[in-house]
C-alpha positions in Angstrom: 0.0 0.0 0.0 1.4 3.8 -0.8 0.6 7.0 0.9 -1.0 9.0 -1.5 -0.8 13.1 0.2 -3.5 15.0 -2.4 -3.3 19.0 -2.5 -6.9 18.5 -0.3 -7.4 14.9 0.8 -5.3 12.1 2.2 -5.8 9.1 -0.5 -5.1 5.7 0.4 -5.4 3.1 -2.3 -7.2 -0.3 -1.6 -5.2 -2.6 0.5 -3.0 -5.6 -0.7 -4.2 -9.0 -0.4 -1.7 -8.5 2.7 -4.1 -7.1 5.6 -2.0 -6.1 8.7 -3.7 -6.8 12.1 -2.9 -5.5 15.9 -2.6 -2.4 17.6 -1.0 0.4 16.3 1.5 -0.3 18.9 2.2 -3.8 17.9 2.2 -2.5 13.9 4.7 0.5 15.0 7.1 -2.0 16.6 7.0 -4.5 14.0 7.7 -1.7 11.0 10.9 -0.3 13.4 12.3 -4.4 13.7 12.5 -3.7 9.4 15.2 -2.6 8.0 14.9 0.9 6.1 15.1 -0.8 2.7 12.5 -3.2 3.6 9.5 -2.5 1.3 7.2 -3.9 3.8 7.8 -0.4 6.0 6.0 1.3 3.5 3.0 -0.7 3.7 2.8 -0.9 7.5 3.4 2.7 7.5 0.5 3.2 5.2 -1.8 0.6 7.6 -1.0 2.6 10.5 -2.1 5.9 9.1 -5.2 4.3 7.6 -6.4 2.9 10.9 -5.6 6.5 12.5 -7.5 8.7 10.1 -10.9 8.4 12.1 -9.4 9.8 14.9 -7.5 12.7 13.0 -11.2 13.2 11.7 -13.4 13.5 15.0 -10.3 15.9 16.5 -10.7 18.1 13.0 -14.4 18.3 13.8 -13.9 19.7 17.4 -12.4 22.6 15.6 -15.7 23.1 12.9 -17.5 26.1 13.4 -14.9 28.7 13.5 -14.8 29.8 10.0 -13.1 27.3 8.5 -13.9 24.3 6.1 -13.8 20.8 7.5 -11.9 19.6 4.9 -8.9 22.0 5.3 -9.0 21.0 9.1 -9.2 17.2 8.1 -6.1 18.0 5.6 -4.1 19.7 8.6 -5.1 16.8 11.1 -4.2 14.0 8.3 -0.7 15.7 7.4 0.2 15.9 11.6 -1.0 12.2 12.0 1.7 11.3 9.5 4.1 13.6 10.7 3.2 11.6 14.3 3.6 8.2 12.8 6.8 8.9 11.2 8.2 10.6 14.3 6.8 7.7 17.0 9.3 6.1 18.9 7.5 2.5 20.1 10.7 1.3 22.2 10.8 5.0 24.0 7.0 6.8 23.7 3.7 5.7 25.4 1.1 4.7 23.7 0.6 6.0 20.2 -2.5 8.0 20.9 -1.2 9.9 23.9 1.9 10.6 21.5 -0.4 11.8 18.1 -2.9 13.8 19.5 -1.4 16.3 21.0 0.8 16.6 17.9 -2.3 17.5 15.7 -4.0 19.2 17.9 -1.2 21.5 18.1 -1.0 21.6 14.2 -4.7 22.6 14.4 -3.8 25.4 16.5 -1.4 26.4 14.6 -3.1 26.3 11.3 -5.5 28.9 12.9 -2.8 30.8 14.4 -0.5 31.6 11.0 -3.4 30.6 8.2 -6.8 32.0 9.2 -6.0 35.5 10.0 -7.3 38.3 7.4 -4.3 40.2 8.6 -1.1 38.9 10.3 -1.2 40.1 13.7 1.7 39.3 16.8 1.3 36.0 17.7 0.9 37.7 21.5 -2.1 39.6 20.5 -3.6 36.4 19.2 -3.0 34.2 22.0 -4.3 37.1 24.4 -7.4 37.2 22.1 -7.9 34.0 22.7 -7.6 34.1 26.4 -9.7 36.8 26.9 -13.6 35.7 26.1 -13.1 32.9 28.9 -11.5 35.2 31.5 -14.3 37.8 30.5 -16.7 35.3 32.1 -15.0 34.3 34.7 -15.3 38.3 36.1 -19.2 38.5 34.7 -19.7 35.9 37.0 -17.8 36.8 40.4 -19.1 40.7 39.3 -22.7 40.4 38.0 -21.3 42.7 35.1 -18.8 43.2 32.0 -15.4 44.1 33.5 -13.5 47.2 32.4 -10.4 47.1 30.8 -8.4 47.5 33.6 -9.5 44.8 35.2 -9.5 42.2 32.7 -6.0 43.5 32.2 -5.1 43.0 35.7 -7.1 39.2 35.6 -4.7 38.1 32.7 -1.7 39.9 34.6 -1.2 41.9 31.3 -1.5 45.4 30.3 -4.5 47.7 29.3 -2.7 48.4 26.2 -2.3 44.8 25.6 -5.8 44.1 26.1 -7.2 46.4 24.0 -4.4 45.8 21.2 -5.8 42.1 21.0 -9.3 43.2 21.0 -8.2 45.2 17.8 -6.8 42.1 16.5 -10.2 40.5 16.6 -11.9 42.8 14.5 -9.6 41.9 11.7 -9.7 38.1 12.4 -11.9 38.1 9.3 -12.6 40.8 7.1 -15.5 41.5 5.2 -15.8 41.4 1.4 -16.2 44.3 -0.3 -18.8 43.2 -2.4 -20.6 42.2 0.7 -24.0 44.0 1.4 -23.6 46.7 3.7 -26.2 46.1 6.9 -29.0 48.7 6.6 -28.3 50.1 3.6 -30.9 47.9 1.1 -28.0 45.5 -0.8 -25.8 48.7 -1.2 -21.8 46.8 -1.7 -19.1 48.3 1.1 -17.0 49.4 -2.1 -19.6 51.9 -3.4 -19.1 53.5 0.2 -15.6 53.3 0.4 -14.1 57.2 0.3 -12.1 58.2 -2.8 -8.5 59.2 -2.2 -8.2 63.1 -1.2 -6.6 64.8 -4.4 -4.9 67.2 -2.0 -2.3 64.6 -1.4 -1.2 64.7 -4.7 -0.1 68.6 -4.1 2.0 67.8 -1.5 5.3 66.7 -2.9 4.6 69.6 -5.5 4.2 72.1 -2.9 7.3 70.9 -0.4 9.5 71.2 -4.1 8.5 74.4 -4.5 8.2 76.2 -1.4 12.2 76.3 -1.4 12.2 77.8 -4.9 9.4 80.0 -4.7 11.9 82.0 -1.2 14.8 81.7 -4.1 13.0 83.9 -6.3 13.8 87.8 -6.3 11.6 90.0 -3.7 9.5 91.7 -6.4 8.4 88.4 -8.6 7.5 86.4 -5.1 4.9 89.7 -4.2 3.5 89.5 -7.9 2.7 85.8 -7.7 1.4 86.1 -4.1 -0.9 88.8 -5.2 -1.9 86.7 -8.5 -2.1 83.6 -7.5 -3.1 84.0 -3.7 -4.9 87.0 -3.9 -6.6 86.6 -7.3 -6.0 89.9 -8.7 -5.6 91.0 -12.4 -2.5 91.4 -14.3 -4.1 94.9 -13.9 -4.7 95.6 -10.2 -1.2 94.3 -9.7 0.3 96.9 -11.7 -1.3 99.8 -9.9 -0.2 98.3 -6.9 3.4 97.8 -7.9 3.8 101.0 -10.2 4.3 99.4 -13.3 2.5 98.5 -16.5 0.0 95.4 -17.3 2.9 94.2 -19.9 5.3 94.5 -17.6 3.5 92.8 -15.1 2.7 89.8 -17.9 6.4 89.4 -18.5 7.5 89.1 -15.3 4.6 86.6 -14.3 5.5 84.0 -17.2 9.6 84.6 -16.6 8.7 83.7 -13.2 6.3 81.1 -13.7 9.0 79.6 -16.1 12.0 79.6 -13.7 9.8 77.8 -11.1 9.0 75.1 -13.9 12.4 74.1 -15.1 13.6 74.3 -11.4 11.1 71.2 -10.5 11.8 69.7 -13.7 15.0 69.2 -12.4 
């Protein structure tokens, strides 16, 4: 029999005419007494696993429920039981079981700890997440009301900042689609109330480049812009105000306006 590990399922092909019998114990010891060239190791390997799947299946269904498929928890549970059969020890472990289970169960937790998160958060703020909802009971109960910050902080001998950094990390265990119906709002998407980007921002490199070359220009062309361009007068009014003529005025506008442009082209 070969071991078959599919993209989503654990495959086993029929048995051989050969069927295997005993514990898992007895068929662990009996496939370490083999030599590694054996071929026969293969197949009890493959026996063993086959008779462990149920119970990689019931643990992968105590973890249903939580937003994730029980076929991808099956996959996780069936890839740690090999990992457990391949790493047993009969002549130095206890019994098989005791020795597999909590090696998936800690691949289950870790599948949800690195896998299932919308965004990746600090593996502190998740484990405090998780910590949290029972120890919130735990106060609702002795208190006869929801505890404050502070003093589920001092429960789980953490911080306040801690505490309410993981309950940040919550909100973002699982992120809603965009094209997802906004509550309320009659089947309007979340993307068609999503805010546009503010155009302003687009200024700001332009205006930090040319606040520098706007002080180097001389006194006289820095008050004509001003005027122009911040206080919206004419080519006209600024030449009363400065004494000279609406041409002059003109030129010294687009000889300014020019320097400033081949400056930032720069």
């Amino acid at each position: 029999m070969v071991t078959h590990l599919a993209k989503a399922t654990v495959v086993f092909p029929p048995p051989t005419l050969t069927v295997e019998t005993g514990s898992t114990e007895q068929l662990l010891r009996r496939r370490a007494a083999l030599s590694a060239d054996d071929p026969d190791r293969a197949r009890l390997r493959a026996r063993i696993i086959e008779s462990n799947l149920p119970m990689a299946g019931r643990l992968a269904r105590r973890y249903t429920g939580r937003g994730e498929p029980y076929e991808d928890l099956a996959q996780v549970c069936a890839v740690a039981l090999i990992k457990a059969v391949d790493g047993y020890d009969p002549d130095r472990g206890p019994m098989f079981a005791s020795y597999a289970i909590p090696t998936i169960l800690g691949a289950l937790r870790r599948h949800f700890r690195d896998t299932t998160w919308s965004i990746r958060v600090p593996r502190t703020a998740q484990e405090l997440n998780a910590r949290a909802p029972s120890a919130r009971g735990e106060l609702v109960q002795r208190q006869g009301r929801q505890p404050t910050s502070g003093e589920l902080a001092d429960h789980l001998g953490v911080t306040v900042a801690e505490v309410l950094a993981a309950a940040a990390a919550a909100e973002v265990y699982r992120l809603p689609s965009l094209n997802e119906p906004k509550p309320g709002t009659d089947g309007v998407e979340l993307l068609a109330l999503v805010g546009d980007v503010d155009p302003g921002y687009a200024a700001v490199d332009d205006h930090l480049t040319l606040r520098p070359l706007f002080a180097a220009l001389p006194a006289r062309d820095r008050r004509i812009l001003t005027m122009r361009f911040f206080g919206d007068l004419t080519q006209a009014q600024i030449a009363t105000r400065v004494g000279l003529s609406q041409m002059h005025v003109s030129r010294l506008l687009k000889r300014a306006l020019a320097r400033l442009r081949a400056a930032m082209l720069r």
